[in-house]
C-alpha positions in Angstrom: 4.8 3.5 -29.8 2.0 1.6 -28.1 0.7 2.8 -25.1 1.3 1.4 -21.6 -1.4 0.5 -19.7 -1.2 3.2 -17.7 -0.8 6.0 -19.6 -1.0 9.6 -18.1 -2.6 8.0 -15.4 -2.0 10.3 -12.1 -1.0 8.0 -8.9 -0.1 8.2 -5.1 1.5 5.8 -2.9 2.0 6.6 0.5 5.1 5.4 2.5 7.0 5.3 -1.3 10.6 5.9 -0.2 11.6 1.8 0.9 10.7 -1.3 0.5 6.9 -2.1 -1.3 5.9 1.8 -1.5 9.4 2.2 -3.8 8.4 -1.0 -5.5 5.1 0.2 -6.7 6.6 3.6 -7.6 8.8 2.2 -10.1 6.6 -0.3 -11.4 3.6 2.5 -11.7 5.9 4.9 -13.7 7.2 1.7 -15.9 3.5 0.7 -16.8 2.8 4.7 -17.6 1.5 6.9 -15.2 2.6 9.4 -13.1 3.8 8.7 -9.5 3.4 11.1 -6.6 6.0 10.0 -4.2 5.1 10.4 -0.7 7.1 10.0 2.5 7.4 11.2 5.9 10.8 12.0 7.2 12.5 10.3 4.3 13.1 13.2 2.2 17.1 12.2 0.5 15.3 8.8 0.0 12.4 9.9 -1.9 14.5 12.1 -3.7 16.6 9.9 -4.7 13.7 7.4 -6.1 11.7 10.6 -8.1 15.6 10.9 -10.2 15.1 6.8 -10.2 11.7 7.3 -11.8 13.1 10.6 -13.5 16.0 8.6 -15.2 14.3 5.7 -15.9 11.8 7.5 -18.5 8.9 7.9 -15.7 7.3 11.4 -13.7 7.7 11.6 -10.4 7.2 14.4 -7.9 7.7 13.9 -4.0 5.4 15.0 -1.3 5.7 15.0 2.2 3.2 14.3 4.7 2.3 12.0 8.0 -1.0 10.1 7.4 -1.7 9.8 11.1 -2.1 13.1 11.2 -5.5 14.7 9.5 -4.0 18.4 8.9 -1.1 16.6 7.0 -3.3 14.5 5.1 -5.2 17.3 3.8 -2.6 19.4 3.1 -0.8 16.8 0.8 -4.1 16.4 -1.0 -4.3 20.1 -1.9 -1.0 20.3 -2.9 -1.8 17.2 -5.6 -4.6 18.3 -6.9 -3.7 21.8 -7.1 -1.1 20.5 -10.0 -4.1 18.5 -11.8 -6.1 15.5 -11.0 -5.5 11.8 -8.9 -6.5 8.6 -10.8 -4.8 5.7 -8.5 -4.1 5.6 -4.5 -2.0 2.5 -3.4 -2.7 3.1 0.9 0.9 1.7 1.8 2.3 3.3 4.6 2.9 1.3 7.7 4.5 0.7 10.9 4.8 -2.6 12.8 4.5 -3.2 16.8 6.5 -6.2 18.2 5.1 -6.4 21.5 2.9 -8.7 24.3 -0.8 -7.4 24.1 -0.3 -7.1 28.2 2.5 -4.9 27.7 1.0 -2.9 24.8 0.1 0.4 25.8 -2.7 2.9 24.2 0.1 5.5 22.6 1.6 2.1 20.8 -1.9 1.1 20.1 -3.0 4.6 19.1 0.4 4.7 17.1 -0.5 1.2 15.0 -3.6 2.2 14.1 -3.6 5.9 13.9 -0.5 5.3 10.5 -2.3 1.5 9.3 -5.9 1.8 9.5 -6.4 6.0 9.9 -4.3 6.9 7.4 -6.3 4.5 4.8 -9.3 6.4 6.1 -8.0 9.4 5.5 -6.3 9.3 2.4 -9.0 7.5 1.0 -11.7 9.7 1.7 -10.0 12.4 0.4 -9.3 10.6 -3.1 -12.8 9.1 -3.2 -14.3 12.4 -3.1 -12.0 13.7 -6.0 -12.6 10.4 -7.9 -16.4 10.7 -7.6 -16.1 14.4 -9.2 -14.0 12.5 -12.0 -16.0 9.7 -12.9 -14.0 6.8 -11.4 -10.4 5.5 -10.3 -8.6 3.3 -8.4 -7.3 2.3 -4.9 -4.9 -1.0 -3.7 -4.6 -0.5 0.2 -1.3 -2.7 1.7 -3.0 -5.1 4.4 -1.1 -8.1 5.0 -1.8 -11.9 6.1 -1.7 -11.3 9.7 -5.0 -9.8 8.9 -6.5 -12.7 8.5 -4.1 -14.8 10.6 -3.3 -13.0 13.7 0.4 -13.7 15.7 1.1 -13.5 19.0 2.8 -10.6 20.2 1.1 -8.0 16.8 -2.4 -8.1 17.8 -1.8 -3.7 17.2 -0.5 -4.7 13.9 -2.8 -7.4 13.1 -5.8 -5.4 14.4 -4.8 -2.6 12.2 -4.5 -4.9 8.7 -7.7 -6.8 9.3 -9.4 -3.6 9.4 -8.3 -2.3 6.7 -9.1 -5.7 5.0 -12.6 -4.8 6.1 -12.8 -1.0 4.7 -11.3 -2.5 1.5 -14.8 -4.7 0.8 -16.8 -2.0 2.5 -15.2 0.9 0.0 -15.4 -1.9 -2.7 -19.4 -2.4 -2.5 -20.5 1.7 -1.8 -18.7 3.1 -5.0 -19.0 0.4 -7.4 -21.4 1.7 -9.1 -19.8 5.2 -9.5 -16.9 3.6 -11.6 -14.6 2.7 -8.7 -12.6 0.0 -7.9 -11.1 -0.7 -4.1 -8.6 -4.3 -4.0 -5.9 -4.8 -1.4 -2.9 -6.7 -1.5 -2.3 -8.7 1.6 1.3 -9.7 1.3 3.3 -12.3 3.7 6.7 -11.6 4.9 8.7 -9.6 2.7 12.0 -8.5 2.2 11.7 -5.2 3.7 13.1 -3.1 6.4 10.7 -4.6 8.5 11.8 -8.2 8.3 15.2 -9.2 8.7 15.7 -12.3 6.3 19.4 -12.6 6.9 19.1 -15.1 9.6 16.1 -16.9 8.8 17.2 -20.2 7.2 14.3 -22.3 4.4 13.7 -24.5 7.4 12.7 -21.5 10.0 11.1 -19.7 7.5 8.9 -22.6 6.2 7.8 -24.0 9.7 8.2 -20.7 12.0 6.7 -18.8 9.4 4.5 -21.1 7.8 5.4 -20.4 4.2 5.3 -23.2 2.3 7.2 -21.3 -0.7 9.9 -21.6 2.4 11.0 -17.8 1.1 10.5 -14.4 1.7 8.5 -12.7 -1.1 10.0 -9.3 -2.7 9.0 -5.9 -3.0 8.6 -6.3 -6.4 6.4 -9.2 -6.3 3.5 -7.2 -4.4 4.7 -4.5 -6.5 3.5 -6.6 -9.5 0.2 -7.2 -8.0 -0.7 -4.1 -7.3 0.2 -2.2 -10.3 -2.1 -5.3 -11.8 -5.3 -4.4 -9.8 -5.0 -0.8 -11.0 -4.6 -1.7 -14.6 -7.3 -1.9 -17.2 -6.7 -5.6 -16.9 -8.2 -5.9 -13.2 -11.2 -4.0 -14.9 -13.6 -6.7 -13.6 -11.6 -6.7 -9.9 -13.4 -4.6 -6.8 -13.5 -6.1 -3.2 -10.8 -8.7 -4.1 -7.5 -9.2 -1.5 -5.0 -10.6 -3.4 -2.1 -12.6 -1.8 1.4 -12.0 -2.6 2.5 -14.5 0.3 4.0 -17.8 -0.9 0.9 -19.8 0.5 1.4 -18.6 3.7 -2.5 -18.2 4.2 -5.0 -20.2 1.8 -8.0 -19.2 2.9 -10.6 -17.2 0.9 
């Protein structure tokens, strides 16, 4: 049998149980490796994806844990590598704010940030120094357009994404030369949880939304890109924010 790309490689993705995080789950375990599932209050849902992975040939094991919160962090990171080593991190977990900056207060600002842009910090710095001990490896954090674009009424949300947009290309350029890569995928609107397509007719969604696609992407389309820049075949990829969005933002 000829290997998949991914073969035995050991991976995380935070926020796994919906939408992109269950995405990347499946289409880590298809292309080989091994998915830790995390989740935070989403335990019958993350179960329910590890028998998914479980019954569709992959490994899957579920761990719980908040990312805004540093104890939690580091706790889910002993429990992983006490059962063996972390090659991949995909930094997806997220929350979303829909609310006038005037109106915003600092515990839904501290919220945003503390489980968009903290919990990339933290998670990250806690693989980076395992990777570094190994040699190398590989991390996709979730940002999003409105990182580049901003939108009225997100500016906790957008904030939040173009940081981690920033600590993407900062990560990138300081481990490079230890033998690891740091991409993000910077999706548009997708069919998650989050967004509500149901009402949105081609017409809204093309001018409202400004996708010229005129469509909402899928979580398997980011999915896709992801499990891409953590494959052998993104070997020459670091620094790089790739755009799942349906043209949505052009820029570079």
């Amino acid at each position: 049998m000829d290997r998949l790309p991914l073969d035995n490689k050991v991976s995380l993705i935070t926020g796994a149980a919906t939408g992109i995080g269950r995405a990347t789950a499946l289409g880590l375990a298809r292309a080989g490796a091994h998915v830790w599932v995390n989740h935070f209050g989403q335990a019958e849902l993350a179960r329910q994806l590890c028998q998914a992975v479980t019954e569709d040939g992959g490994q899957a094991r579920c761990v719980e844990a908040d990312v805004s919160s540093a104890v939690a962090v580091a706790g889910m990171f002993e429990q992983i590598l006490a059962e063996g080593p972390l090659d991949l991190l995909v930094n997806n977990a997220g929350v979303i704010l829909e609310k006038p900056f005037l109106d915003t207060t600092e515990q839904d600002w501290a919220k945003v940030l503390d489980v968009d842009l903290h919990g990339v910090y933290r998670c990250s710095q806690y693989a980076l120094r395992h990777m570094l001990s190994r040699g190398g490896g590989a991390i996709v954090n979730v940002a999003s357009d409105l990182g580049f674009l901003g939108r009225s009424d997100y500016a906790a949300y957008c904030t939040a994404k173009a940081g981690v947009i920033g600590l993407t290309r900062s990560l990138a350029r300081e481990f490079a030369a230890s033998g690891i890569r740091v991409n993000a995928v910077a999706p548009g609107p997708i069919a998650t949880a989050m967004v509500s397509p149901e009402h949105m007719s081609t017409e809204w969604m093309a001018k409202e939304l400004d996708i010229p696609m005129a469509r909402l992407g899928t979580p398997e389309e980011v999915a896709a890109a992801i499990v891409f820049l953590l494959s052998p075949q993104a070997s020459y990829f670091t620094g790089q924010i790739l755009g799942p969005n349906g043209g949505s933002w052009m820029g570079a």
